[in-house]
N, CA, C and O atoms as a DFTB+ gen file, in Angstrom:
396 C
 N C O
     1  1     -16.609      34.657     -11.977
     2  2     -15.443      33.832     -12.170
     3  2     -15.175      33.742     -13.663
     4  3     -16.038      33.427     -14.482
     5  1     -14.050      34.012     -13.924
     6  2     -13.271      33.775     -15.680
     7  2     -13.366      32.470     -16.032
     8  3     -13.147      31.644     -15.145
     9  1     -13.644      32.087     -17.135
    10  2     -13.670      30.767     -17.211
    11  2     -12.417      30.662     -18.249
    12  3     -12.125      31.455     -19.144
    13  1     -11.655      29.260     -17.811
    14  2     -10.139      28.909     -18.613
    15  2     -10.203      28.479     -19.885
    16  3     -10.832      27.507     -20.303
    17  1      -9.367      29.421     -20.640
    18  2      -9.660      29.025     -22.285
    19  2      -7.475      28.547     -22.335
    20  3      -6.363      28.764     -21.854
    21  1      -8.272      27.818     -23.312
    22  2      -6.774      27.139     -24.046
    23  2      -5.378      26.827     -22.979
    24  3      -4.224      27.229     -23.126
    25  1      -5.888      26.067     -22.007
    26  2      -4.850      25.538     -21.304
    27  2      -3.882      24.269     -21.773
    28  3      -4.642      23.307     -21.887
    29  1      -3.002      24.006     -21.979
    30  2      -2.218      23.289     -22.049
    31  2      -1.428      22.558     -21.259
    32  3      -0.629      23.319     -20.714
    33  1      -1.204      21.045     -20.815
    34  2      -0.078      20.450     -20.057
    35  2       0.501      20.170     -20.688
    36  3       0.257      19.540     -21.718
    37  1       2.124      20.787     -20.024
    38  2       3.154      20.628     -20.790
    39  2       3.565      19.069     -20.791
    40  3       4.620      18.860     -21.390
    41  1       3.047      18.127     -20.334
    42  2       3.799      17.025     -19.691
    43  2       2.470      15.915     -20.092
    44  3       1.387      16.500     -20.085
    45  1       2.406      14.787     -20.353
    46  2       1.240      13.763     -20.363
    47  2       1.522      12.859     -19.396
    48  3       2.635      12.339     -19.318
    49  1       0.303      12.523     -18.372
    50  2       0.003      11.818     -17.500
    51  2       0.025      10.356     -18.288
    52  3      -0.384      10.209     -19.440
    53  1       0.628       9.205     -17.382
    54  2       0.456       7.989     -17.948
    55  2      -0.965       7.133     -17.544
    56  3      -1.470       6.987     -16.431
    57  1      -1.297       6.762     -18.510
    58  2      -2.781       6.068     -18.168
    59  2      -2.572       4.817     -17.037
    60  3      -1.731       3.918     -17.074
    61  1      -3.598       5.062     -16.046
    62  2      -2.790       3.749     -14.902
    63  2      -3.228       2.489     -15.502
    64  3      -4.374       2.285     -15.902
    65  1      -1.929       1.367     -15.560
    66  2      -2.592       0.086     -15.562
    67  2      -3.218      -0.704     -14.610
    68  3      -3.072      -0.514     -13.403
    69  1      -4.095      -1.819     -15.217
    70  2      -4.911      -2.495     -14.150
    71  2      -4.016      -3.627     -14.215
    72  3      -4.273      -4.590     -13.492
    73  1      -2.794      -3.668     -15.124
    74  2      -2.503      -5.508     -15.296
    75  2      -1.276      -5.234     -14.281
    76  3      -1.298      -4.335     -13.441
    77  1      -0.205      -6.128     -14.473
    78  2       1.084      -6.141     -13.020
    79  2       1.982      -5.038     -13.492
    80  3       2.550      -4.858     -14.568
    81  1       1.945      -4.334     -12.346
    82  2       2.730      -3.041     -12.465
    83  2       4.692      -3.321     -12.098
    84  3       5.152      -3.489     -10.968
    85  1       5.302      -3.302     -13.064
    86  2       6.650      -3.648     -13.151
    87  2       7.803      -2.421     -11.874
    88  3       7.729      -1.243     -11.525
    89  1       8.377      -3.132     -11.693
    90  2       9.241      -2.336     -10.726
    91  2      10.006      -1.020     -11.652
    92  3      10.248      -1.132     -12.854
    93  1      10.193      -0.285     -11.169
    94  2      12.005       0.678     -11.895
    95  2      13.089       0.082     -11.782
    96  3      13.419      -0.582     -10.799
    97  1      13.825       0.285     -12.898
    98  2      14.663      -0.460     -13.068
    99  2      15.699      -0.309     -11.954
   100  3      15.947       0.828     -11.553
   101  1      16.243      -1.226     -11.492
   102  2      17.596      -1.080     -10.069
   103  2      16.569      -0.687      -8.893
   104  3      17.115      -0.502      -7.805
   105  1      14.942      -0.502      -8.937
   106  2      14.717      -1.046      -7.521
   107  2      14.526      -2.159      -7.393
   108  3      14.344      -2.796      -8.431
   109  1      14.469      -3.081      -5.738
   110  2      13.256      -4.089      -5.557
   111  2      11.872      -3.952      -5.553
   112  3      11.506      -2.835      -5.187
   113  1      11.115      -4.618      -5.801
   114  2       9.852      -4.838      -5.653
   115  2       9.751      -4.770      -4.188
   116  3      10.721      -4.894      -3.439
   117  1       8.076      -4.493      -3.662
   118  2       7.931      -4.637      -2.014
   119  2       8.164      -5.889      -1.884
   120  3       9.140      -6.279      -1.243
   121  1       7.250      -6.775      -2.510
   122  2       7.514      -8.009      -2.115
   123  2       8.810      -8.665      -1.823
   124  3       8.791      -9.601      -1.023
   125  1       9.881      -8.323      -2.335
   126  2      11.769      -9.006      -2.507
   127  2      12.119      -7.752      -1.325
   128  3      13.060      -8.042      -0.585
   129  1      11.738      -6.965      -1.179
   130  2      12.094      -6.086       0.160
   131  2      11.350      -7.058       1.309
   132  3      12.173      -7.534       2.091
   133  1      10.171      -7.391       1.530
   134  2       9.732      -8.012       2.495
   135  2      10.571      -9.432       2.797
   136  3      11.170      -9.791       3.810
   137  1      10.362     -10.120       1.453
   138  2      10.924     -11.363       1.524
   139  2      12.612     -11.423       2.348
   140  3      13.103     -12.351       2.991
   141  1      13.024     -10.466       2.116
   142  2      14.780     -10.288       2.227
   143  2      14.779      -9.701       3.759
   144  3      15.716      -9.889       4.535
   145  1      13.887      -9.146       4.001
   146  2      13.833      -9.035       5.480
   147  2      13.119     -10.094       6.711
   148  3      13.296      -9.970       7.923
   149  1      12.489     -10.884       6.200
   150  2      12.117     -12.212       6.465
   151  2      12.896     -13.037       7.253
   152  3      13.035     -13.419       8.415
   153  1      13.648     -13.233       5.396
   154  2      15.179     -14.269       5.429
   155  2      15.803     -13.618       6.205
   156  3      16.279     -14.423       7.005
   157  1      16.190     -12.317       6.544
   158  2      17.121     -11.742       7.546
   159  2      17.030     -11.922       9.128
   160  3      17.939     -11.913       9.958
   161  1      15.790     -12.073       9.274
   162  2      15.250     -12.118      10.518
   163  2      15.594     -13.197      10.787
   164  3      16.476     -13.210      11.646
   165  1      15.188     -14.452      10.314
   166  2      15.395     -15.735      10.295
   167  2      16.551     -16.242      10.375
   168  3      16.587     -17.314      10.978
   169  1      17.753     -15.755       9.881
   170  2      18.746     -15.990       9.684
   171  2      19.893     -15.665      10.947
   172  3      20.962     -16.183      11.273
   173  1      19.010     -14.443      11.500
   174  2      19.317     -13.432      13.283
   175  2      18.525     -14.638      13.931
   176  3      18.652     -14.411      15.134
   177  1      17.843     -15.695      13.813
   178  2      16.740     -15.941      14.664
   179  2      17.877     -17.773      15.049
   180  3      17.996     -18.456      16.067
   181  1      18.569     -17.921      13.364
   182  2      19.415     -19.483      13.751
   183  2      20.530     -18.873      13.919
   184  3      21.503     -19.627      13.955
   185  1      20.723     -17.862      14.025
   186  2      22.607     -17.404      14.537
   187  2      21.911     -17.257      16.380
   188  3      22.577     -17.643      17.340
   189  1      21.116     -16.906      16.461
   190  2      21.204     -16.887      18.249
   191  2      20.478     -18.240      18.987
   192  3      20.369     -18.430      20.198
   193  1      19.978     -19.196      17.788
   194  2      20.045     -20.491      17.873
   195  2      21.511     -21.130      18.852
   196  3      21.926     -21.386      19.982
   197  1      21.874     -21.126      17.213
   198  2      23.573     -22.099      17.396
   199  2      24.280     -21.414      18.469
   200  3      24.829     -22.131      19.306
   201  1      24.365     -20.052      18.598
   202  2      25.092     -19.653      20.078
   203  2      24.569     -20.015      21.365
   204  3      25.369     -20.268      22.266
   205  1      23.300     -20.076      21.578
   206  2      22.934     -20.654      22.690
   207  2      23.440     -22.112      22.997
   208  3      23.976     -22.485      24.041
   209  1      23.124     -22.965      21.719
   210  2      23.604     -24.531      21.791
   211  2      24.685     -23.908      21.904
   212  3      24.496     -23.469      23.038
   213  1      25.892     -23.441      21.553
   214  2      27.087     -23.735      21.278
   215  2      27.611     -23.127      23.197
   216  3      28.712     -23.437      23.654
   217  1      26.804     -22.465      23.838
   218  2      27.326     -22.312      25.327
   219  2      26.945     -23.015      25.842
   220  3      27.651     -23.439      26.757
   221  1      25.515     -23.672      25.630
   222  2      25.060     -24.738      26.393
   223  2      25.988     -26.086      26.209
   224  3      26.316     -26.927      27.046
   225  1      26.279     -25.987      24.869
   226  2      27.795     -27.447      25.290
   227  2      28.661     -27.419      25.894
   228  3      29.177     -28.372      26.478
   229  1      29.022     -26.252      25.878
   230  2      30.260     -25.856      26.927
   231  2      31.276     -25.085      25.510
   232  3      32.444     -24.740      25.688
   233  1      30.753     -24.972      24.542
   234  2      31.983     -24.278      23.625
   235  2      32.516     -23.072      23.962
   236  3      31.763     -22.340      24.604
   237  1      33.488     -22.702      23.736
   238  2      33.983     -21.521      24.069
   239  2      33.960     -19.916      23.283
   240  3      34.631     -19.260      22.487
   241  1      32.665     -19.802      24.130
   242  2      32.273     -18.464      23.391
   243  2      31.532     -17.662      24.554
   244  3      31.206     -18.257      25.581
   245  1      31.297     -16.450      24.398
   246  2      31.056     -15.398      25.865
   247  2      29.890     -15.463      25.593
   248  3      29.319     -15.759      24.543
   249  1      29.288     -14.987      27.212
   250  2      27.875     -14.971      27.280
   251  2      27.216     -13.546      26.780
   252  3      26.020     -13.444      26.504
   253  1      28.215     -12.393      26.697
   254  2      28.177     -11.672      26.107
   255  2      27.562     -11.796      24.678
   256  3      26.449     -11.402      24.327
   257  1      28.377     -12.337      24.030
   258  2      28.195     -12.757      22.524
   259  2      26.831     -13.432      22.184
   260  3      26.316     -13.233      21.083
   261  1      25.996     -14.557      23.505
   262  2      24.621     -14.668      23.009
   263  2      24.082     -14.133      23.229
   264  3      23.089     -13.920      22.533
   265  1      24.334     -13.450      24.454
   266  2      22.861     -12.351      24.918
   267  2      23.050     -11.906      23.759
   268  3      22.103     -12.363      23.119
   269  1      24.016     -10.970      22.702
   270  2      23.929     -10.455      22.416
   271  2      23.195     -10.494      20.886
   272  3      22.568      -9.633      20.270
   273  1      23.560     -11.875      20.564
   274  2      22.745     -12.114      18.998
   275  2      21.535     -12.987      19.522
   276  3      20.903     -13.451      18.573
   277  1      21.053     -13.330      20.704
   278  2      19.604     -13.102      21.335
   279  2      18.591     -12.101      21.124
   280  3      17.438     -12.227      20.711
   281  1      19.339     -10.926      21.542
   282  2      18.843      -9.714      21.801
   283  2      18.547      -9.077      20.415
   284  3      17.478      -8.480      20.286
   285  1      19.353      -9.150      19.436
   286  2      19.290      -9.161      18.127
   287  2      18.244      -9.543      17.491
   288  3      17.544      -8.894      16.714
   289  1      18.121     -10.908      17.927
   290  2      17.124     -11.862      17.055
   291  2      15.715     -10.781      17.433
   292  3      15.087      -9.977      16.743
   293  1      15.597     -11.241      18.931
   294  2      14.626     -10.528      19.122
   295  2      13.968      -9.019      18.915
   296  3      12.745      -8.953      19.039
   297  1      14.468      -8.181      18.704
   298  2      14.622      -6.898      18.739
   299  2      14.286      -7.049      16.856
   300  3      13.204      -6.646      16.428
   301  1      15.121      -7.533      16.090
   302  2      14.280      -8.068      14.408
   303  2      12.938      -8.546      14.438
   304  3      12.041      -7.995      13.799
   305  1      12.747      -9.645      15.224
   306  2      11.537     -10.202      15.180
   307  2      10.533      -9.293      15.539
   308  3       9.801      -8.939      14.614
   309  1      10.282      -8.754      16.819
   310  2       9.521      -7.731      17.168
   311  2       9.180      -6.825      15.933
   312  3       8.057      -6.644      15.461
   313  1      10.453      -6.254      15.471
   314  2       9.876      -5.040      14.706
   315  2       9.138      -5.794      13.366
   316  3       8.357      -5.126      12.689
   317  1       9.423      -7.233      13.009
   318  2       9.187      -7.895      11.786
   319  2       7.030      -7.635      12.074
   320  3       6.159      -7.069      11.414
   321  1       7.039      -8.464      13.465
   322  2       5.751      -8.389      13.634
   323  2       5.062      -7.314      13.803
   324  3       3.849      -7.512      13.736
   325  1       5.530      -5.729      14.093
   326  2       5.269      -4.597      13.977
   327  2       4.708      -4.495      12.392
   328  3       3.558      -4.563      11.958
   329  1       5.728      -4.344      11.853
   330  2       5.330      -4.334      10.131
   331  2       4.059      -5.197       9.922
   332  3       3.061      -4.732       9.370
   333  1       4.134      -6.538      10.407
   334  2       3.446      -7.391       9.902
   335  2       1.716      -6.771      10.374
   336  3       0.724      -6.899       9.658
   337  1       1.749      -6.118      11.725
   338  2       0.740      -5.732      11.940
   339  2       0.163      -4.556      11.132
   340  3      -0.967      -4.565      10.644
   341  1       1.063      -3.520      11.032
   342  2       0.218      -2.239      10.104
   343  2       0.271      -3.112       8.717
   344  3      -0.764      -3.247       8.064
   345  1       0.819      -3.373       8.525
   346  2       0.328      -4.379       6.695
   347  2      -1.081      -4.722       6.950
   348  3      -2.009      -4.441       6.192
   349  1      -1.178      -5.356       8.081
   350  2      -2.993      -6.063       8.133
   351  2      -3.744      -4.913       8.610
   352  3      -4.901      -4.989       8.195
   353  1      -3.540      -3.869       9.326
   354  2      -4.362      -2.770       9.317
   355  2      -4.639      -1.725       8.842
   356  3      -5.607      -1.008       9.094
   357  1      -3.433      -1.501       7.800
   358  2      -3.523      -1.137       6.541
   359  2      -4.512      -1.702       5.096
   360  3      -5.077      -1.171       4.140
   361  1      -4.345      -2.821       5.529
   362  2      -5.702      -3.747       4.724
   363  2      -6.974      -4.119       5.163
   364  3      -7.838      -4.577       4.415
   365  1      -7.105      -3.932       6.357
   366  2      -8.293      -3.911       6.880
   367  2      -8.510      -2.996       6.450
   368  3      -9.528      -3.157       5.777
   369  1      -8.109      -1.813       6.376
   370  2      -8.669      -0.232       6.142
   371  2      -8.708      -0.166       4.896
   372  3      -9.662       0.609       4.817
   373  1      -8.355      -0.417       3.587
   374  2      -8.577      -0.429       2.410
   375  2      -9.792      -1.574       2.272
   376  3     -10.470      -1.225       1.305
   377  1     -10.228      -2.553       2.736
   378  2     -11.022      -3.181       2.720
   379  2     -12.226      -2.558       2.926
   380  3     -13.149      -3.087       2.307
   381  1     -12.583      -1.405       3.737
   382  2     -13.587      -1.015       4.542
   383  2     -14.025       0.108       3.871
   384  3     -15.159       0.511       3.615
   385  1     -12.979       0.521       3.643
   386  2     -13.458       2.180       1.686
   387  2     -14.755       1.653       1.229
   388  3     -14.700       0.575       0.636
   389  1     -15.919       2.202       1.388
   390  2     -16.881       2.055       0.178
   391  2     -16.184       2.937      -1.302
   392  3     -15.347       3.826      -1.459
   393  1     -17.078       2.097      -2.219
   394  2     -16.861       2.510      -3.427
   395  2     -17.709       2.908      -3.918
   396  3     -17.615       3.330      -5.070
């Protein structure tokens, strides 16, 4: 085997930090992505609130219309707790890496 003389990278690797690693500029952070999908859920979760009250008073709105931001809510929530689960088994599993 040749052994490599005088290689060069054209490019320098950045040294990783250990302190808080800053977003790019014009993205969110995970965390403000999580958080904002949260609030979203939540927000699907009191809109199929108030439609239910609002047929159960007798207001005039279709049953269509709650099933349908019911179905909504739920169908967010589910997938919220999906996420929420590989996040924790994703960390269980980084937990369990020897070093």
């Amino acid at each position: 085997m040749n052994p490599v003389h005088n290689v060069s990278v054209p490019f320098a690797l950045p040294a990783p930090s250990l302190g808080k690693m800053e977003a790019a500029q014009g993205t969110q952070s995970f965390k403000d992505v999580l958080m904002s999908s949260i609030q979203e859920v939540n927000s699907m979760q009191q809109a199929a609130d108030r439609a239910v009250e609002a047929i159960s008073s007798g207001e005039e709105i279709s049953p269509a219309e709650v099933l349908t931001a019911v179905q909504k809510a739920d169908i967010a929530f589910r997938l919220l707790m999906q996420i929420r689960n590989k996040l924790v088994q994703a960390y269980q599993e980084v937990q369990n890496i020897r070093v």
